[in-house]
C-alpha positions in Angstrom: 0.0 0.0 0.0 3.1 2.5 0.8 3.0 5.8 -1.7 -1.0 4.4 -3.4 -2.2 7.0 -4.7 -5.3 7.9 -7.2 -2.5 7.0 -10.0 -2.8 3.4 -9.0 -6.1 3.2 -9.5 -6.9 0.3 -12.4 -9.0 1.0 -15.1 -12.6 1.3 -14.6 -14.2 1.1 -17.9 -17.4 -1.3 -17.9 -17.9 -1.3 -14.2 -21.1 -0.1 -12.8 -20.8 1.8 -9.5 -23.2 3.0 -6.6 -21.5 5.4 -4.1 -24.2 6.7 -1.1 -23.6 10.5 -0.3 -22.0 11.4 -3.4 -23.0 14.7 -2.9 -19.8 16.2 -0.8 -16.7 15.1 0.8 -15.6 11.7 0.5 -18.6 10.8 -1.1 -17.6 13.3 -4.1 -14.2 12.7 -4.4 -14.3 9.0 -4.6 -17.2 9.5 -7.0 -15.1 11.8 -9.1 -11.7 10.0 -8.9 -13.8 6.4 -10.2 -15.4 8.3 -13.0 -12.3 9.7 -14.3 -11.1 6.0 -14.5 -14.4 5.3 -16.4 -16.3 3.6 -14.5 -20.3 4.4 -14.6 -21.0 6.1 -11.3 -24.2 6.4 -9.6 -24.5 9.2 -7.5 -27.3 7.9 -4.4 -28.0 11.0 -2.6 -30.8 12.1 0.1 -30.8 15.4 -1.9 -31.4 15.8 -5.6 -30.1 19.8 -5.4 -27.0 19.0 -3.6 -26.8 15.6 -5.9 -27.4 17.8 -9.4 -24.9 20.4 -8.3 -22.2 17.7 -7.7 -23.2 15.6 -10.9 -22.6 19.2 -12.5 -19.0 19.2 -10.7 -18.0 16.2 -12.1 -18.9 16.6 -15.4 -17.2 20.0 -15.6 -13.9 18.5 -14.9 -14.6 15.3 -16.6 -16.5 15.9 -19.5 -17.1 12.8 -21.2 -17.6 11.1 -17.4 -20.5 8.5 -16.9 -22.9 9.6 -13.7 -26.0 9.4 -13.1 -28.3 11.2 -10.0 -30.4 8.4 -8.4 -32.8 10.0 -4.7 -31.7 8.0 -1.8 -33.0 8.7 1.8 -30.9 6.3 3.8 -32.9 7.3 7.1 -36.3 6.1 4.9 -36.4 2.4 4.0 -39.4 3.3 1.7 -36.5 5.2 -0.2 -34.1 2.5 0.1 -36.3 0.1 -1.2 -37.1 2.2 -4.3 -34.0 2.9 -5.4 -33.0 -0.5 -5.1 -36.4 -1.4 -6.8 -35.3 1.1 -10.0 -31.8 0.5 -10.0 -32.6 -3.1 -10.7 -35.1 -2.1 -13.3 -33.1 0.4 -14.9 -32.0 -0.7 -18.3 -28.2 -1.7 -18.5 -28.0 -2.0 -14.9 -28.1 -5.9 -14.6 -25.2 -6.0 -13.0 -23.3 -4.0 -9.9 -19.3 -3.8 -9.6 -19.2 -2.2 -6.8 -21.1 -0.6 -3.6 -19.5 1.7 -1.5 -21.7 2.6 1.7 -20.5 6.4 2.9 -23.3 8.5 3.4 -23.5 8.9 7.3 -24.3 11.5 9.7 -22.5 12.4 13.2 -22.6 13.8 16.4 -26.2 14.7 15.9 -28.8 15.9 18.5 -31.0 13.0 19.6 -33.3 12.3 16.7 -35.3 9.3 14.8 -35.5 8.5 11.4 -38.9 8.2 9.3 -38.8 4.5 10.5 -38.2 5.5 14.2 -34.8 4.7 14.7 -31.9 6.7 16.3 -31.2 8.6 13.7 -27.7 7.8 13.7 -27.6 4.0 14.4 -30.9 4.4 11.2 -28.7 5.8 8.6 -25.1 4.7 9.5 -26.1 1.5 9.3 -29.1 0.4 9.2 -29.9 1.9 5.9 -27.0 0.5 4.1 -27.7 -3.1 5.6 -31.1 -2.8 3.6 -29.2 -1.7 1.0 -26.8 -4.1 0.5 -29.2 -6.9 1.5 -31.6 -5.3 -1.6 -28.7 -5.0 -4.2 -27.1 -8.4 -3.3 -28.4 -10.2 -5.9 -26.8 -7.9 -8.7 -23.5 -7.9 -6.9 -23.5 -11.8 -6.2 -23.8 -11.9 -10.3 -21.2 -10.0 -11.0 -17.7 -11.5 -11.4 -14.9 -9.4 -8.8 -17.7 -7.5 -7.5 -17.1 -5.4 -4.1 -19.0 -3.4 -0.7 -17.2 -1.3 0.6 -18.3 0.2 4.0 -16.9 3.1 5.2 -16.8 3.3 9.4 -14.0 5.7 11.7 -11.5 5.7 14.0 -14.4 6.8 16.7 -15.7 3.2 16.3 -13.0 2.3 19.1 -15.1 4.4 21.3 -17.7 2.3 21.9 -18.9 -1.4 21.3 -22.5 -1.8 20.0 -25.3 -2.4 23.5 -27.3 -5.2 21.5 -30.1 -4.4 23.8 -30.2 -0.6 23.5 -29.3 -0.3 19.7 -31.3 2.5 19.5 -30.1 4.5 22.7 -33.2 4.7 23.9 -31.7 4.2 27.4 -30.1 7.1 27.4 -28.6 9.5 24.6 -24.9 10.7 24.1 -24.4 11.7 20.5 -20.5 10.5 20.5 -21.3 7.8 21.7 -24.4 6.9 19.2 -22.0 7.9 16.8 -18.7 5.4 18.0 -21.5 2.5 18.1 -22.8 3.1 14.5 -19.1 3.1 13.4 -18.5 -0.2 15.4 -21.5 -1.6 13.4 -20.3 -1.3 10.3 -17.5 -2.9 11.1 -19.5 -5.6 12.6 -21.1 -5.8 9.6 -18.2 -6.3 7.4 -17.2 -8.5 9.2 -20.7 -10.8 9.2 -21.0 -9.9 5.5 -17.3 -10.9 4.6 -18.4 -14.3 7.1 -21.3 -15.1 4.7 -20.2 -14.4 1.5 -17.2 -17.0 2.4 -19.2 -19.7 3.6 -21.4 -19.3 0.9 -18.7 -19.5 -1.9 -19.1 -16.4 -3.6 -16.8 -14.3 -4.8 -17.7 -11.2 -3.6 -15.2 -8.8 -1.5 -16.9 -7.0 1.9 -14.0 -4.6 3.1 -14.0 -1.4 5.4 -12.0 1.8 5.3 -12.0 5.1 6.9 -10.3 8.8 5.7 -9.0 9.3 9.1 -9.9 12.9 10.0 -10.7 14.6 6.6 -12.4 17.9 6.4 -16.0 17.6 5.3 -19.6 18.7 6.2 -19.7 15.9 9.1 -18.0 17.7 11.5 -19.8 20.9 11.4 -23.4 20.0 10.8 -24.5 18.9 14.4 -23.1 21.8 15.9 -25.1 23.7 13.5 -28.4 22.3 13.6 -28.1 23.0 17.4 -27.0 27.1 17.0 -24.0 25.7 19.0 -21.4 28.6 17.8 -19.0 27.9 19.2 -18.9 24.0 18.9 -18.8 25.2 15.0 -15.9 27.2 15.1 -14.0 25.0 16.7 -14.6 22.1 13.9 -14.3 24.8 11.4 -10.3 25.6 12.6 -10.1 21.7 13.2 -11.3 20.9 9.5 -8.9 24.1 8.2 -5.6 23.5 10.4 -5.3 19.7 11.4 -7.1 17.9 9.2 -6.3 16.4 5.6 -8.4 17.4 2.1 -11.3 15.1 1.5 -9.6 13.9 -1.4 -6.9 12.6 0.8 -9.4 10.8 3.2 -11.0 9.3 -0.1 -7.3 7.5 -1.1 -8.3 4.3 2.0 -12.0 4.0 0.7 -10.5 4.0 -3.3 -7.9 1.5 -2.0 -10.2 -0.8 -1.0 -12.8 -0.7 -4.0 -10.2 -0.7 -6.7 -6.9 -2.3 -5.4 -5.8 -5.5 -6.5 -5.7 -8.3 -3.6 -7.9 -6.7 -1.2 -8.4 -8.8 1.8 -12.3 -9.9 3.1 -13.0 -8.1 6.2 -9.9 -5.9 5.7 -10.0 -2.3 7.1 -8.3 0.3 5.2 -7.0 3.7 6.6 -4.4 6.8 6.5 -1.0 4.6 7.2 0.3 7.8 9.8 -1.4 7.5 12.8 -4.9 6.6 11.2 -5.0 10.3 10.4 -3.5 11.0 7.4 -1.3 10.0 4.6 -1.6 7.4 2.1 -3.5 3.6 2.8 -2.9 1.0 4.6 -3.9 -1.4 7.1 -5.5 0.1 10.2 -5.9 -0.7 13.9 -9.2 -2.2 14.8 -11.3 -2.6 18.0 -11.2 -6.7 18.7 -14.6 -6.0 19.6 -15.2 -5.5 15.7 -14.4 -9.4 15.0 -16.6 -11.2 17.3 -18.6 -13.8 15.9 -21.1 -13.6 17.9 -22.0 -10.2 17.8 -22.0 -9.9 14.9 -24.5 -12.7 14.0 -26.4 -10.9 16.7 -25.9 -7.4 15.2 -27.2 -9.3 11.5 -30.3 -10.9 13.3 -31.7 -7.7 14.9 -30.7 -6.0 11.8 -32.7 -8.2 9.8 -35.7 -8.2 12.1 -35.6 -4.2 12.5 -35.7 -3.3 8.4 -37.6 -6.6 7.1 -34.6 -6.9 4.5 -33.1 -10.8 5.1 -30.2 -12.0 2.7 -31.6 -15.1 2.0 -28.6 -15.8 -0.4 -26.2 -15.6 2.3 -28.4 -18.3 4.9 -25.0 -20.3 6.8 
């Protein structure tokens, strides 16, 4: 991994590609970086104005790029269900390359999703387990195919409470957060488990951009008026932390790079903050067997979506 860069990334032409939260940050960069290698990039984004405008962006530096704008509320499994629904309908789409999960929100005020869940354990992950689950057919027919799941450093914070996955006990929006993170690694890891015992092909990795400046940092603060709070992840985002583009490099790594590992976790190779990929430092929480078949069960139950392909 030493010195990868966007450089290494192979040649994309012919591969179909769905990348949640392609509007900004990570989201856009990856988008951007897998279009200019050719592939056909689908941009899933809660909202069409942001999405448009960053469709726009791309196409302005890449002109003859492939992207399409798809609406894709991960907090609404009604949404998640249609635009797994049309993607599968849509006409050259009968296959998927690649799905790379990194829409997410953090450090929110207590909320729910339209479902009911805590808002962030509802779109971190249980929106992209429906979505996976809902897609898995396309990607378990498509030769070298990939899911990518982006989680954090944060996820060391915290282990998952299977009995309180929704905080309902009691609310602490870093920790909500650190718990989302550690189940999507959980997930990888189940995912990965399945798609192993079940003999397909397919690769479930993880990765994380370290601390990259995006949106993430500054929108709970602002929902909340908290000043001050914004400020201080404004100077954090400007002074300490790398470009989004840099925090894209682990997430490209692991969609495009030859030889990735099942259940690998990519990250910034200097102290999981920055610099270029490689293998990063995990919670052993985050590889428990157990809990993650527990994680997968409750997941199941809570969004009706079971991978019925992947029964072990």
């Amino acid at each position: 991994m030493a010195g990868w860069s966007v450089q290494d990334i192979p040649d994309q032409g012919g591969r179909i590609v769905v990348v949640t939260g392609a509007n900004s940050g990570l989201g856009l960069a990856t988008s951007r970086e897998l279009a200019r290698r050719g592939a056909h990039v689908v941009l899933a984004c809660r909202s069409e104005e942001r999405g448009a405008r960053a469709r726009d962006r791309i196409l302005g530096e890449i002109p003859d790029a492939q992207v399409e704008l798809r609406a894709l509320d991960l907090g609404h499994l009604m949404s998640v269900r249609e635009f797994a629904a049309e993607f599968a309908a849509s006409h050259g789409h009968e296959r998927l390359d690649l799905l790379i999960n990194n829409a997410g929100v953090m450090a929110l005020p207590h909320g729910r999703t339209a479902d009911g869940f805590e808002t962030q354990f509802g779109v971190n992950h249980l929106g992209h387990f429906a979505l996976t689950g809902l897609l898995l057919p396309l990607l378990l027919k498509t030769p070298g195919a990939r899911i990518v799941t982006v989680s954090s450093t944060m996820h060391s914070v915290a282990n998952i409470d299977i009995n309180d996955l929704n905080s309902e006990r009691r609310y602490n929006r870093w920790l909500a957060y650190s718990r989302s993170k550690t189940a999507n690694l959980l997930f990888t890891h189940e995912l990965a488990r399945r798609l192993t015992a079940t003999g397909s092909d397919v690769v479930a990795a993880a990765a994380h951009p370290g601390y990259a400046a995006t949106n993430l940092q500054t929108k709970g603060p602002r929902m909340e008026r908290r000043k001050a709070a914004e400020l201080f992840m404004r100077t954090g985002n400007r002074f300490f932390a790398q470009s989004a583009e840099s925090g894209a490099l682990p997430i490209l790594y692991a969609a495009t790079a030859p030889g990735v590992e099942p259940d690998s976790f990519a990250g910034p190779s200097f102290a999981n903050w920055r610099g270029s990929p490689a293998k990063s430092r995990r919670a052993k929480w985050t590889l428990n067997d157990a809990a993650g078949e527990r994680l997968w069960a409750e997941s199941e139950r809570l969004t009706g979506v079971t991978y019925d392909a992947l029964k072990v």
